[in-house]
N, C-alpha and C positions, 0 to 999 in steps of 0.2 A: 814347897815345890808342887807346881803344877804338870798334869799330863793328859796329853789330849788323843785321843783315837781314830784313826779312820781307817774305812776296810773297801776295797775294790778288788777289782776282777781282771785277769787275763785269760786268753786262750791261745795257749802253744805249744805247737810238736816239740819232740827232742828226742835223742835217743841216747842211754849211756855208753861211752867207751870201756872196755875192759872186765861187763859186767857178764857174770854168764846167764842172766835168765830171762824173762820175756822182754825187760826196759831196754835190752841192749838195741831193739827194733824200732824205729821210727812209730809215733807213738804221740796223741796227746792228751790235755790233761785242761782243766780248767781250775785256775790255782786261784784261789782267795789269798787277798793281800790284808793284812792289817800294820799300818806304822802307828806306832806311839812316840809322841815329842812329847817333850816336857822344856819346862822354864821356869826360873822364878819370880818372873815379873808379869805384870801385869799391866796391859796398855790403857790409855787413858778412858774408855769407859770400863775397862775390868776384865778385859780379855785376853789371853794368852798369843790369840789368834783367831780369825776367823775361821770357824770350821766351811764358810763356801771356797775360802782360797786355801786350804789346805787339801779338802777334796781334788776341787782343779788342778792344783801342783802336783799331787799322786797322780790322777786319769794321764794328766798331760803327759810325763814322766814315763808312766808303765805303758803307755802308747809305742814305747820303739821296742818293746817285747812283746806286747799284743798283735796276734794273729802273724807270726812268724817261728820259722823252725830256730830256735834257741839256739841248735848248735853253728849255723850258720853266720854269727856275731862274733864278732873277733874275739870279746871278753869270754864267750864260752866256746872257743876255739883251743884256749889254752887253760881254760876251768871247765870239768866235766859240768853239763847242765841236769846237777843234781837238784833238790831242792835248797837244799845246805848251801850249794852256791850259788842260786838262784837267791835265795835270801840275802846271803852275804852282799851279793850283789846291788841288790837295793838298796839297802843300808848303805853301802860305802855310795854310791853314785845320786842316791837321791838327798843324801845328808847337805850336801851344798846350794839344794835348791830351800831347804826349809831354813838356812843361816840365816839367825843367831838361834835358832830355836835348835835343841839339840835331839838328834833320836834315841830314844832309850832301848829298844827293839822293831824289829821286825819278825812278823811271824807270817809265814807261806802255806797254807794246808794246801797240798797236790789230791787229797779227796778229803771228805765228810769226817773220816776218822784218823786222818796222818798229817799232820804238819812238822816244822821243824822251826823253832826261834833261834834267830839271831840277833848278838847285841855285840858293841865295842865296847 
């Protein structure tokens, strides 16, 4: 089994519902992305995938979450825009653009020393 890595970037407000401490405020954050796909095949010169169109399919993807308030998007209308679902979220919605390749996780850091991994 192979697994491949990429990591980008967004920038977007949010604010939590129901929380009681500073998050609960309008507020943002500059969140590093990293997905891991995995597969066990290998294409005809040896590659799982290209890491330039894998890149492009993340940018392009986390483009309708860059530079916008999170909570303002239907999917975190009805999902607090935690990080936890902010991850969740990527995984389930970006999983269909890297098909047949599957994701193994996603991990969100919301700063330098806090992230949160998600996998199915």
């Amino acid at each position: 089994m192979f697994e491949l890595s990429v990591k980008s970037k967004i920038a977007s407000a949010h604010f939590l519902r129901g929380y009681a401490g500073m998050c609960k405020d309008l507020h943002g954050h500059t969140w590093s992305v990293e997905v891991v796909v995995m597969n066990d095949r290998l294409d005809t010169i040896g590659m799982v995938t290209d890491f330039i169109v894998l890149k492009k399919q993340l940018t392009d993807f986390l483009a309708g979450i860059d530079h916008v308030c999170l909570n303002d998007l239907a999917y975190f209308q009805e999902h607090n825009p935690t990080t936890e679902n902010i991850a969740r979220y990527i995984c389930r919605n970006f999983a269909p653009v890297v098909s047949p390749l599957k994701i193994k996780r996603v991990q969100v850091w919301e700063s330098e020393t806090s992230s949160v991994v998600y996998y199915e």
